[in-house]
N, C-alpha and C positions, 0 to 999 in steps of 0.2 A: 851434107851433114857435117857439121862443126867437130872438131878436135873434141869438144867439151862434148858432146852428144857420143862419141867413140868411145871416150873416158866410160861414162857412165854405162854404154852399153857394156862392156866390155868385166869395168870392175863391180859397181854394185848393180848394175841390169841383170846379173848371173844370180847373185843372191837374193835379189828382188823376185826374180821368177822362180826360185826354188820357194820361198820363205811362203808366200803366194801361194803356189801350192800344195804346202806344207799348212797352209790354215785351213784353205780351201778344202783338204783331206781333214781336216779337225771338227768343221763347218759339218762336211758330211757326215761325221761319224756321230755327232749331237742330234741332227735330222733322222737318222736312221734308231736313234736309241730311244729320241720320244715317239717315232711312229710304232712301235715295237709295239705288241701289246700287251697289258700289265693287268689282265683280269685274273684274278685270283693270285696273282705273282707280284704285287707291288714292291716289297722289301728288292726282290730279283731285280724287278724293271728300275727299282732307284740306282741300285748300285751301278747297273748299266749305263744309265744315261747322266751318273755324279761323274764315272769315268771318262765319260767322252767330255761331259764339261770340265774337267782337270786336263787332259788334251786342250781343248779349246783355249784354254786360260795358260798352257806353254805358248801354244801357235800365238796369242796374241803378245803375251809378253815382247817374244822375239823378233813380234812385226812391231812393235813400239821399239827395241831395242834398233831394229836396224832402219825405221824412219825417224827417230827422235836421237839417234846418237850423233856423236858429234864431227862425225864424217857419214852422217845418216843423209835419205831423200830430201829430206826437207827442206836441210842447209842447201843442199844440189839445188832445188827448183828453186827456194828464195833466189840464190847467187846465178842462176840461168835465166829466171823470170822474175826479176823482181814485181811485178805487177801481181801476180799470184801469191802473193804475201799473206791476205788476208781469207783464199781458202785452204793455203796452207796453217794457216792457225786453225780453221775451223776444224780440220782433221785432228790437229792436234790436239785439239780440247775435246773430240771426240772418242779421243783413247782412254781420258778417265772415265766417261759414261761410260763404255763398254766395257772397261773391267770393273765397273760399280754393278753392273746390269749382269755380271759374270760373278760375280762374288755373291749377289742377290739370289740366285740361282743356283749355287752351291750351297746356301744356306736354306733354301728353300727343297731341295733334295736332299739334304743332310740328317732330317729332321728322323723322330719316330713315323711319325703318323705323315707320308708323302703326300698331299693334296696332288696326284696326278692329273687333275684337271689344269690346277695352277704352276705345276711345273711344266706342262704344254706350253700354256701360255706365255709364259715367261722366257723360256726356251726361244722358242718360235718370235717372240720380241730382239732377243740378242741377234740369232741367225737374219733376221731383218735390216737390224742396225748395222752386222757387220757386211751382207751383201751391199748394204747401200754407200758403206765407206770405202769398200773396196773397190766399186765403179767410181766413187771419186777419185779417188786416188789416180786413181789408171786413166781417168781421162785429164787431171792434172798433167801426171807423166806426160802424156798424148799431146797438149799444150805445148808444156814447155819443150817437147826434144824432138816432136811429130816421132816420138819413139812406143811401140806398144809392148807391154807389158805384159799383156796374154791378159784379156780380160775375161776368158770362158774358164781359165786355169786355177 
């Protein structure tokens, strides 16, 4: 394992694997609030499930904050793997979908009259989009430093 693979486990591999499971716990808490159920209690069931999407929408912030800043993951795997350049952009342009897809969904819970069919739905779209970016991610990681990040976490 390389000096630069140490670095990274050592200083942001710690915050990587907290932040990680720190959405991962946000993730859950969204999945648990639309499987709830909201018959006769819709007003109840929004505010449960606006809450855990304001959760979600910290957790994500701060995974944009600590993979897009400027001693973030990104710059790491571009300057470790240069060849990985172009699905490191891909991630990266998939952090404004997902806080568009999260902000859609706080507005679509926000409302008088909660369509709980379509805030399911819509839900259950982000929780997709962000399992799917966070296996890339992790198998990025896994690329450039044969380092794992805890991809069950």
């Amino acid at each position: 394992m390389s000096s630069h693979s140490t670095d990274l486990d050592r200083d942001l591999g710690t915050t990587l694997r907290q932040r990680r499971v720190e959405l991962r716990a946000a993730m859950s808490d969204l999945e648990l609030a639309l499987a709830a159920p909201s018959n006769g209690q819709a007003g109840r069931w929004a505010e449960q499930v606006r809450a855990a999407v304001r959760g979600l929408e910290v957790g994500l912030r701060e995974h944009i904050a600590v993979t897009e800043g400027p001693d973030g993951l990104h710059r790491e795997l571009v300057v470790a793997a240069p060849r990985l350049s172009g699905p490191v952009a891909q991630l990266t342009a998939e952090h404004e979908t997902m806080q568009e897809q999260v902000a859609a969904l706080l507005d679509l819970v926000g409302g008088p009259d909660v369509d709980v069919r379509a805030v399911r739905d819509a839900g259950t779209a982000v929780l997709n989009l962000l399992m799917g970016h966070r296996q890339r991610g992790a198998d990025l990681v896994y690329e450039a430093y044969e380092f794992d990040v805890g991809g069950s976490g």
